[in-house]
Structure formats: C-alpha cells, structure tokens
C-alpha positions, 0 to 999 in steps of 0.5 A, spaced: 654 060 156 646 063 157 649 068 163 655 070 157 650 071 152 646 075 156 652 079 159 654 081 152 647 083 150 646 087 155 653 090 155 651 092 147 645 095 149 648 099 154 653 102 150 648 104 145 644 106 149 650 112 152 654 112 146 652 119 145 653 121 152 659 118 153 662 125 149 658 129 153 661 128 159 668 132 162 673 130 167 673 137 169 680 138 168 682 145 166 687 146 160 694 147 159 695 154 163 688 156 165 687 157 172 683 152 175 674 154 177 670 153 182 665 150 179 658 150 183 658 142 183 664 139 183 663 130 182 668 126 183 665 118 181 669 112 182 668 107 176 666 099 177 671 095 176 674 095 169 668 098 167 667 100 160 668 108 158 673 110 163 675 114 167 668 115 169 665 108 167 658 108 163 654 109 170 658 114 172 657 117 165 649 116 166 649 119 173 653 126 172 650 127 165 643 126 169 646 131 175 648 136 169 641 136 166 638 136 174 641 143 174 641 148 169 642 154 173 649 151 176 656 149 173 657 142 175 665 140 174 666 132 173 672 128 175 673 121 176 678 118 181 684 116 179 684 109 180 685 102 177 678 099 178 682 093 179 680 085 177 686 082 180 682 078 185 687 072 185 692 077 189 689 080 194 695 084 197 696 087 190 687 090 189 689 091 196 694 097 195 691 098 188 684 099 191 687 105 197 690 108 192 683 110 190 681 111 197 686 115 198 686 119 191 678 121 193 680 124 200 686 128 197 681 131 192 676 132 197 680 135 202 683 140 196 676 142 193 674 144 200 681 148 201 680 152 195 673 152 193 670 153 200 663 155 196 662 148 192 658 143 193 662 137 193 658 129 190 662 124 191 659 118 188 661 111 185 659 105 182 660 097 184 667 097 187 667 104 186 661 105 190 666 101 195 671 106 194 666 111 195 664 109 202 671 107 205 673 115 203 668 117 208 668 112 213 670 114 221 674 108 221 676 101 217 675 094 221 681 091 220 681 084 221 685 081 226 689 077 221 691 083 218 693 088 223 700 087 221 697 092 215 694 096 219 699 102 217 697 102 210 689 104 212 688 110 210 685 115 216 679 119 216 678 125 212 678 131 216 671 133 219 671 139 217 670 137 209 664 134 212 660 140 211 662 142 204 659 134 201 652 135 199 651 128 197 655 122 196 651 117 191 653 109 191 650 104 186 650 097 187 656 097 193 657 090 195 652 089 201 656 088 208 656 080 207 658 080 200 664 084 203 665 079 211 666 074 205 670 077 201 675 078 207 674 087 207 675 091 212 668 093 216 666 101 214 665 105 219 661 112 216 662 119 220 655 120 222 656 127 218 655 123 212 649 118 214 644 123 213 647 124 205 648 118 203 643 114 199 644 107 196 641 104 189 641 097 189 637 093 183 633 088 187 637 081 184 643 084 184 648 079 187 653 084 189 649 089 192 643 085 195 646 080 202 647 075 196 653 071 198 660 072 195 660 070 187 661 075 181 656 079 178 650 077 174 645 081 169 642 085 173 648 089 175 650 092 169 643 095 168 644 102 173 646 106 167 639 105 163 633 103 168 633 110 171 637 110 178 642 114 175 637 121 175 634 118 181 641 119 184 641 126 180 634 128 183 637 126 189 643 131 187 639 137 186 635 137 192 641 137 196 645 143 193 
C-alpha cells in the first residue's frame, strides 16, 4: 500500500512537472501533402511500458525537449516508434510479437532515414522497455535460447552496417540489466561494435529494473528519469556527438 501511494504521488509530480512540455513536443510527422524534410537531427524514442503521454511517453518528452533546447542552431525532428509498449506479461508469445514489431518498426525507420536523408544525424533513444527496444534494434545478433529456437525465424535481422554511420548517438534510460532479462527468459543482445562506442545508459542507483536486481516490477525510482536530470545529461551527451 505505501509503495502504490508513493507511486501515485510521484506519478503526480511527474505529470506536473512536464505537463507544459507535453505540448511542446512534435512527432515529427509532416502534414497532409508537404513533402518530407530532413531535418539535422531526427529522434526516434521508444516509450516504456504503458508509459503515461504517448507516443513518446514522459521520459521521452524530458529527453527530446532537452535534445532541442541543447541545439539551438540545428532542426531536430522527433518521432516516437510505433509500438505497443505492452504490459501483457502473462503471454509471453503475444509481448513476444508485439515487442518485435517495435524492433522491426525502428529498424525500418532507421534504415529509411538513412536512405533519404544521408546528412542527418540519427538518436535512437528509449526508456524502461523501450530502452530494450532500443538495444535489440541495434544488436549484431539476438541469443535465442535453445527452448525457443523453434522462433528463431521470427528474430528480427540485423540492421544493415551501413546505417551505423548515419546514428550519432543511441541513449538508453533504465533498460532492464542483462540478469533482470536472463530471468526474464529474453534473448541475450549482442551490440554492432559500430554502436558500442555511442551508446550511453542512464541507470538511477536503486532502480530494480535496471540496476542487476532480480526479475519483479518496478519500484519509485524508476519513474524519476523525466526530473532528476538524466534527461539533459543524455541531451549533453546528444549535442557532443552531432
């Protein structure tokens, strides 16, 4: 009961506190007839799981409103990828197929950013599951376990290295540790080494999905990526890279 009443409080005070940034923050998408823009900076965020203010999510809304005010000189173009953001954990073939669909929803977008707009300097960026998300989209292989080899087809393939060059920065908040994932029965990620060098992990010490804790749901602490400040140090992180 004091953990709920926490969570709810502090659920408030991050609503309050990005409330006003919530309108502030664009998809990206071009309206109806306009021909598309390549922007200097395009983002593509993966929101956590049922995360409040989709498409992007509140840490999402922090971290490319912070990305904006980090590059004033530079168009930045935002869009969230287009997935579930699913709590079905009781089935797991269901998250299973939801969850790639994200992954295979960011890769598309990434290679296509790249074809069309070869001088732009892609973030890829999530948060909680997203974050996940995020680090499956850019692995160089996915571990399958041997229990599950018979999905092996479904796996989504590796991004093309040639996209490498065109991602500037792929910024990851609270994504669930590899134990966390073990227990969880999720395939091993594998990074490119083209995208080791520009990833960076913000993790708040106690969060218990990202910090090695064992599998369970989420406590306080991860809810707090929108307001103690992470959120412009992935923006300072951004600037230095594009």
């Amino acid at each position: 009961m004091i953990l709920r009443r926490t969570l709810v409080l502090l659920s408030c005070i991050v609503l309050t506190a990005t409330g006003l940034a919530v309108g502030g923050a664009s998809t990206g998408q071009a309206p109806a007839g306009a021909a598309p823009r390549c922007a200097d900076v395009h983002v593509l965020f993966a929101r956590g799981t049922v995360e409040t203010a989709p498409p992007l999510g509140l840490t999402g809304i922090a971290f490319t409103n912070a990305v904006r005010g980090r590059l004033p000189g530079k168009s930045v173009r935002v869009e969230a990828v287009r997935y579930a953001a699913s709590a079905n954990f009781s089935n797991k073939l269901a998250f299973a197929h939801s969850f790639i669909r994200g992954v295979e929803s960011a890769q598309r977008r990434m290679r296509s950013i790249a074809a069309a707009c070869p001088d732009t300097d892609i973030v890829l960026g999530g948060y909680s599951q997203g974050a996940a998300l995020a680090q499956y989209a850019v692995s160089a292989q996915v571990q399958v376990p041997e229990r599950y080899q018979r999905y092996r087809s479904y796996v989504p393939r590796p991004l093309p290295a040639s996209v490498a060059s065109h991602v500037a920065a792929v910024v990851l908040y609270a994504p669930p540790s590899p134990h966390f994932m073990r227990q969880a029965g999720a395939p091993a990620v594998v990074p490119l080494a083209a995208y080791r060098g520009k990833t960076v992990r913000y993790c708040i010490q106690g969060d218990t999905i990202c910090n090695g804790a064992r599998l369970g749901g989420p406590n306080a602490l991860h809810l707090l990526y929108s307001v103690n400040g992470m959120a412009d140090q992935g923006a300072r992180y951004v600037a230095r890279r594009v």
